[in-house]
C-alpha positions in Angstrom: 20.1 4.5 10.6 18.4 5.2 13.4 15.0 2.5 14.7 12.6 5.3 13.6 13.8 5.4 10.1 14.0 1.3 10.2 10.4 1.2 11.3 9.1 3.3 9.5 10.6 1.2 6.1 8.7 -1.4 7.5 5.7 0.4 7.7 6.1 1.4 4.3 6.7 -2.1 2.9 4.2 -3.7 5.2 1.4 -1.0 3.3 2.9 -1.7 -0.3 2.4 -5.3 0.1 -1.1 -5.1 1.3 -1.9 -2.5 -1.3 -0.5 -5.2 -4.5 -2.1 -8.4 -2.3 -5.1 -6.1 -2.6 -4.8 -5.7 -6.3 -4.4 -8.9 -6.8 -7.5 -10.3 -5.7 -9.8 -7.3 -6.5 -12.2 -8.3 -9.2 -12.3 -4.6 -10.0 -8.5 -3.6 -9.7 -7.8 -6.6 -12.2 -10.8 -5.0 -14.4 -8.9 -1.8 -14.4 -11.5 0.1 -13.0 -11.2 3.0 -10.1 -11.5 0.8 -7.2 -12.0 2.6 -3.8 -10.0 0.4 -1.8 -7.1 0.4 -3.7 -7.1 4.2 -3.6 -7.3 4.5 0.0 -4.2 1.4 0.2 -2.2 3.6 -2.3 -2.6 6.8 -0.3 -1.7 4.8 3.2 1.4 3.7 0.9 2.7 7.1 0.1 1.6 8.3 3.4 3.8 5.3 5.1 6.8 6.3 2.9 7.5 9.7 4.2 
């Protein structure tokens, strides 16, 4: 494994967690509405992942 892969892992966790932690206190996530944010925080996610 080389560092880029290891970073970028962490990248990817590091944007998961603040995408749930963001769910998680969003009056409108926990609704179950479309909530912008959360949008944006999932795309960063999937983005982070590759």
């Amino acid at each position: 494994m080389t560092a880029q892969t290891a970073s970028k892992a962490t990248a990817g966790d590091e944007a998961y967690e603040t995408w749930v932690g963001h769910t998680i206190v969003c009056a409108t996530c926990r609704a179950g509405a479309p909530c912008v944010t959360a949008i944006r925080l999932g795309r960063a996610w999937r983005q982070a992942r590759r």
